[in-house]
C-alpha positions in Angstrom: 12.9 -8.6 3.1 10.1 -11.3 2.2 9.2 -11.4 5.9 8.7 -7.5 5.9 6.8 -8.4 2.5 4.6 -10.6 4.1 3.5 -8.6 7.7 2.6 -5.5 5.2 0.8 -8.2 2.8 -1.1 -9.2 6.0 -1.7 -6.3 6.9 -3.2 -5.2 3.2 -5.4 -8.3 3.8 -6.6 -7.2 7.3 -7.3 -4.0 6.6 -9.7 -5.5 4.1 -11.4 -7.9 6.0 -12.2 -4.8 8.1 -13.7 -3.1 5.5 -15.8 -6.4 5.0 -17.2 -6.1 8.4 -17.3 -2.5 7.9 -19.4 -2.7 4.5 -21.5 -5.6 5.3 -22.6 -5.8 8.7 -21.9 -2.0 10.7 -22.7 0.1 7.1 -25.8 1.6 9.1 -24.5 1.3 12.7 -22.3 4.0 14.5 -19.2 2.6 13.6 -20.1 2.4 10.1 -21.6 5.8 10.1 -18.8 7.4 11.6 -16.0 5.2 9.6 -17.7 6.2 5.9 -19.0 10.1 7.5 -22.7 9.4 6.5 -26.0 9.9 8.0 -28.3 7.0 9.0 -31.0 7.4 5.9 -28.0 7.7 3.3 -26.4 4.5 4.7 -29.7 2.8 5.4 -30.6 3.5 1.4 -27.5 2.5 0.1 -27.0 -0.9 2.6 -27.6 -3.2 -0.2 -24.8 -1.5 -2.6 -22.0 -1.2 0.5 -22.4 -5.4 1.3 -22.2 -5.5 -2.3 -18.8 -4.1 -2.3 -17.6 -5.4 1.0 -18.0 -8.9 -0.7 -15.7 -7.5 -3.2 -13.1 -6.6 -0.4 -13.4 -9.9 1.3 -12.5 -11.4 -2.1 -9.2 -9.4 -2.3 -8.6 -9.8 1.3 -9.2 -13.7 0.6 -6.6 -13.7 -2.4 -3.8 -11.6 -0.6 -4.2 -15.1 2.1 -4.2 -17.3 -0.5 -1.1 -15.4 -2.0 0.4 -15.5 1.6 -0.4 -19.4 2.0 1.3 -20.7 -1.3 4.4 -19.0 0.5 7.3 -18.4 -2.5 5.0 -19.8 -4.7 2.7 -17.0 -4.2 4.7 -13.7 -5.4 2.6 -13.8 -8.4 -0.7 -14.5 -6.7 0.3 -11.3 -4.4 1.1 -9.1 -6.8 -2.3 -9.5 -8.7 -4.6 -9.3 -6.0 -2.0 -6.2 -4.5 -2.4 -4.1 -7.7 -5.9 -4.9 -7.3 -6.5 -3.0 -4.5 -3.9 -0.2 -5.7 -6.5 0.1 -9.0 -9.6 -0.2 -6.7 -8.1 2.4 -4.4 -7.1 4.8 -7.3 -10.7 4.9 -8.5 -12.0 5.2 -5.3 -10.2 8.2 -4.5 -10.6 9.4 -7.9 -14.6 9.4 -7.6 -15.6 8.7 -4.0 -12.5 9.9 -1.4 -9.4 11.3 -1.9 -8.6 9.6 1.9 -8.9 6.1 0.1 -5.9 6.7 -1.7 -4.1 6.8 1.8 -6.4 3.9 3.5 -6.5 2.1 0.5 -3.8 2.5 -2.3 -0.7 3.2 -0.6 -0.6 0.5 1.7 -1.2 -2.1 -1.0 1.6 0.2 -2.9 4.1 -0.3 0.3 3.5 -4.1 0.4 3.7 -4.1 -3.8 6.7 -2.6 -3.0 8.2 -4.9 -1.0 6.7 -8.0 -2.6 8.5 -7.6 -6.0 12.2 -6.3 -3.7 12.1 -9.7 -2.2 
């Protein structure tokens, strides 16, 4: 089970490493614009605020590796940074998306999941 734990932990991470890139550096291009449904003067006035918050995402996606790294070790580090994302997701859904709950929350849920059955 810890190695399933692990891929989706990965996974958790990657996915928010993408939103990094996402946030920070395509917020106003057409990826970015199609990824977040936005026009080009909404994501252009709000730039700043979006790399503000893909920072944030690297820095969970950074912990979930740092988790991953310290191996056993880590199950604590994991779950921290893991129900991290599950209260960032809940909030986003809450009062931005209901789709983050999906993009964001449940995976980090699945991988919780699996972190604390191993």
């Amino acid at each position: 089970m810890s190695i399933a734990a692990s891929i989706a932990v990965a996974l958790v991470a990657l996915l928010h490493a993408w939103f990094l890139v996402l946030e920070m550096f395509l917020w106003d291009k057409p990826a970015g614009l199609k990824a977040f449904g936005q026009t080009l003067e909404a994501a252009r006035a709000s730039k700043v605020l979006a790399a503000n918050q893909g920072l944030y995402n690297g820095f969970l996606a950074a912990g979930l590796l740092w988790g991953l790294f310290l191996g056993p070790a880590g199950s604590g580090v994991k779950v921290f940074f893991l129900l991290c994302v599950i209260v960032a997701g809940v909030y986003g859904a809450a009062t931005a998306s209901r789709k983050i709950l999906f993009v964001q929350a449940l995976p980090a849920a699945i991988a919780l999941g699996l972190v604390l059955a191993s």
